[in-house]
C-alpha positions in Angstrom: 20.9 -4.6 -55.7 21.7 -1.8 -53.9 19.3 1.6 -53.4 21.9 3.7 -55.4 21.9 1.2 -58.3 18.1 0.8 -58.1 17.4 4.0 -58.4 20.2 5.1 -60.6 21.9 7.1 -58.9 26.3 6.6 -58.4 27.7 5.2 -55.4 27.9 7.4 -52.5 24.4 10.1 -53.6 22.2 9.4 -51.2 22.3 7.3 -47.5 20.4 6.8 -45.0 21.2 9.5 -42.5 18.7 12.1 -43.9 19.0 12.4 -47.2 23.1 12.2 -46.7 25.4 10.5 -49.1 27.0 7.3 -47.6 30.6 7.9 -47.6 32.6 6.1 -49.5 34.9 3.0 -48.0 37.9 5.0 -47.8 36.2 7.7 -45.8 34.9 5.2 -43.2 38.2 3.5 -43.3 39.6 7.1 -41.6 36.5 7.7 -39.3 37.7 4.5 -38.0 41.2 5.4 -37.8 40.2 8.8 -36.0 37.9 7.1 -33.5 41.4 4.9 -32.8 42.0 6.1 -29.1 45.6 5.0 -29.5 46.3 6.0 -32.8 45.0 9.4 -31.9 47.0 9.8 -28.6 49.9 8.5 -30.7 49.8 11.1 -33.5 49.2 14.0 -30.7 52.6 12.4 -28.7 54.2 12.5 -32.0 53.3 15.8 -33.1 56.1 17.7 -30.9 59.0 15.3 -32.3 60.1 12.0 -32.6 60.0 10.2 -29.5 60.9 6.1 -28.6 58.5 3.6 -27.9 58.7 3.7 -24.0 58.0 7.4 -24.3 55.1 7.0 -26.4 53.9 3.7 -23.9 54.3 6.3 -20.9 52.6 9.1 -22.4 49.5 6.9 -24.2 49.4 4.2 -20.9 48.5 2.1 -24.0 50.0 -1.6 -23.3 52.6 -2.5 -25.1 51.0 -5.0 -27.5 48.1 -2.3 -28.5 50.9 0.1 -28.7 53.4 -1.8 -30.8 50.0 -2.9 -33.4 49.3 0.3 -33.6 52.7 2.1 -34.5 53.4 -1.2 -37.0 49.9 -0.3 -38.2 50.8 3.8 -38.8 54.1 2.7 -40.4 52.5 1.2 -42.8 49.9 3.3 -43.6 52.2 5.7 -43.9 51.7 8.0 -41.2 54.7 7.5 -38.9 58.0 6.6 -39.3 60.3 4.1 -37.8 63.8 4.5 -36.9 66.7 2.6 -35.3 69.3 4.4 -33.5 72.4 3.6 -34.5 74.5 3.2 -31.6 71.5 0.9 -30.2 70.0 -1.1 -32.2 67.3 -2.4 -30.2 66.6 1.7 -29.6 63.8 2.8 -32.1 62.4 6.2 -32.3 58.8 7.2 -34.3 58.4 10.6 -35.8 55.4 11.5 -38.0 55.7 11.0 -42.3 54.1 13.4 -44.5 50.6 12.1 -44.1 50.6 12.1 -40.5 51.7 16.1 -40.1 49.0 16.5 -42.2 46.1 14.5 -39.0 48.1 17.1 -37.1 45.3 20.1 -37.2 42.6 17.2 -37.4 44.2 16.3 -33.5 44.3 19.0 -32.6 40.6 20.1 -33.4 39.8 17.3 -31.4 41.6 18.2 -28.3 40.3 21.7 -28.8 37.0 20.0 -29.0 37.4 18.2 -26.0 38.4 21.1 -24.1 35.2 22.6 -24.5 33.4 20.3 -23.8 35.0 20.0 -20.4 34.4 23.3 -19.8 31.1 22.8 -20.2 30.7 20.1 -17.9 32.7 22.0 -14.9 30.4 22.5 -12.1 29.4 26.0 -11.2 31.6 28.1 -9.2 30.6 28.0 -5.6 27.6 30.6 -4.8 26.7 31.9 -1.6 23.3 30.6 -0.1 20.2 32.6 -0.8 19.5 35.2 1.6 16.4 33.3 2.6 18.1 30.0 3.7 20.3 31.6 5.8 17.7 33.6 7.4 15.9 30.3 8.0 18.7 29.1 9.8 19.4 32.3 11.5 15.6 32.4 13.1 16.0 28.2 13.6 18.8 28.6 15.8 
């Protein structure tokens, strides 16, 4: 039995991250999809226009099998769509669907994130030595 059910409370009150609910399966099903390196990088690629596969292979540096089980998985889901060209038919072009303009601003948040965080991590702009060291080398030489 589970600690929700034994102490009556519904699925998803109380976890064990502090007193947090658990999410439910759906929500970890799109923390997973989020923490997707590829899928991410796809949806980002994606978000200025359609683009075809080798475009999206060039710009991700995904291979092509991650890349292709990843845009078949986004199709499905929903979240991209898949086109043929018409004049090639071997020519196929992905564009974001509905649900996928909508990870847009979630994307983006992360890249704004990361951003900062690099930022952060730049090493301090170069500073003079101290007067002191240079007057120890001064007297030294």
């Amino acid at each position: 039995m589970s600690p929700n059910k034994a102490a009556g409370k519904p699925p998803g009150q109380s976890g064990p991250h502090g007193g947090q609910p658990t999410p439910p399966a759906q929500y970890l099903a799109a923390f997973r999809m989020f923490g997707d390196m590829p899928t991410l990088a796809i949806i980002y690629f994606l978000s200025d226009g359609p683009r075809r596969f080798t475009e999206l292979q060039r710009l991700t540096c995904a291979n092509p099998v991650t890349l292709t089980a990843r845009l078949k998985r986004l199709a499905g889901q929903g979240i991209i769509s898949r086109a043929e060209h018409e004049t090639d038919k071997q020519a196929v072009s992905y564009s974001l669907d509905v649900m996928g303009e909508k990870a847009v601003p979630i994307v983006r948040e992360i890249e704004r994130f990361a951003r900062e965080i690099a930022r952060q991590q730049e090493p301090a702009p170069h500073t003079p030595p101290d007067t002191w060291t240079t007057a120890a080398r001064t007297v030294r030489s």
